[in-house]
C-alpha positions, 0 to 999 in steps of 0.5 A, a space after each residue: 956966409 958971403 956970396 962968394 961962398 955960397 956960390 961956390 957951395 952951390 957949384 959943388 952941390 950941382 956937380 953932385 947932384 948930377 954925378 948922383 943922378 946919373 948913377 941913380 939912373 944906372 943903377 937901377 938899370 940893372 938886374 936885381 942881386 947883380 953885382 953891378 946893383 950892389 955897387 952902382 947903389 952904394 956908389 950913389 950913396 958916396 956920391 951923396 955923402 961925399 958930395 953933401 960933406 964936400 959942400 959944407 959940414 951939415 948941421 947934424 944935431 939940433 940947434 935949439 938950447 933946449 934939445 937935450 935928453 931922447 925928445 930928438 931921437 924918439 920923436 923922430 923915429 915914432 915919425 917914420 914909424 907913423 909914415 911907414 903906417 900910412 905908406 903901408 895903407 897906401 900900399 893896401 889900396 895901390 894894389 888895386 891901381 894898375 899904374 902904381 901896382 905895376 910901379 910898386 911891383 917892379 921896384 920891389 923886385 930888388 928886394 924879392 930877388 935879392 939879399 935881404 941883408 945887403 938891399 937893406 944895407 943899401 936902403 939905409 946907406 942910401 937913406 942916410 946919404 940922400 940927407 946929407 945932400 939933401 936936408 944937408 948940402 942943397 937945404 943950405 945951398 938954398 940959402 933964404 930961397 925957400 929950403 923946404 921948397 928948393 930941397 924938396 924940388 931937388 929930391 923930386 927931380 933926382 928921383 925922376 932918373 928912376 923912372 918910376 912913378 912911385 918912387 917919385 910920388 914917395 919921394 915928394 911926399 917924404 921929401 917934404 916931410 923931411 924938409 920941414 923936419 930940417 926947418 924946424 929941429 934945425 939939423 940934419 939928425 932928426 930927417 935921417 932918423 926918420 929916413 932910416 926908420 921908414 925905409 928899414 920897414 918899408 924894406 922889411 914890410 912892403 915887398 910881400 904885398 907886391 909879388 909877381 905872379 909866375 909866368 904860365 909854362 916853362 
């Protein structure tokens, strides 16, 4: 890749990352089973994709001769199984931290009050997108400057728009997780699979931990 391009890269990853943002911050803004969440949260997931695809075709598959047969798909999903088991342990113990109970109260809010179908939908539509910039159009924007810290960086700081510590810690902690998925199978499918296997159970899963007690009177 020559200099000329990858700056161009990196211009169209930046125009992205903003627009995304921008509409990240919005949409979770508004009130749970609105209309306006439903498109503002899809919106931000073509944000993503068409800016991930726009940067420059991600490497979906892996990239190792030796990368046949299920390895690629099971492992993966047994990965973000295995991260859903130890969010949802977390989760056990944040209950009884204010900060994040309160964190983890409000964001699931979403899915208690709203579709079932249609916050999953946006769930994974939004999980798949976030690896086609992230793991995708950023990790290889980055160049030779440290992907796995640059993509993760970049993650962290989009989440930052939601104003919501939890969703940030999550993030940085996942963020890494699928980076160095990235690193070492050499793709984009391996971070989305496991993407999308912790986000169905966490969306499945976590919100009846986290209920908010009915306001007193009427």
């Amino acid at each position: 890749m020559t200099v000329g391009t990858l700056r161009h890269r990196r211009r169209r990853v930046a125009a992205a990352g903003v627009a995304g943002v921008g509409l990240l911050g919005l949409s979770l803004s508004t009130e749970p089973d609105s209309v306006e969440f439903y498109a503002l949260t899809l919106g931000v997931a073509s944000v993503w994709t068409l800016g991930g695809l726009s940067s420059g075709a991600p490497h979906f598959r892996p990239q190792s001769e030796d990368s046949g047969g299920l390895g690629p798909v099971i492992v993966p999903v047994l990965v973000g199984a295995g991260a859903f088991a130890a969010f949802y342990g977390g989760a056990l113990v944040a209950r009884g931290v204010p900060v994040l109970n309160e964190a983890i109260t409000s964001i699931l809010q979403y899915a208690h009050e709203g579709s079932n179908r249609l916050v999953m939908l946006t769930a994974l539509a939004n999980g798949a997108a976030e690896e086609v910039f992230f793991r995708g159009a950023l990790y290889a924007a980055a160049g030779t400057c440290n992907p796995v810290v640059v993509s993760t960086a970049g993650y962290v700081l989009a989440t930052t728009a939601t104003k919501n510590s939890a969703l940030v810690l999550a993030s940085a902690v996942m963020g890494t997780l699928f980076a160095w998925e990235r690193r070492i199978s050499g793709g984009v499918q391996a971070p989305m699979l496991t993407h999308l296997t912790w986000s169905a159970l966490m969306v499945r899963y976590l919100p009846p931990l986290f209920r908010r007690a009915p306001a007193e009177g009427g």
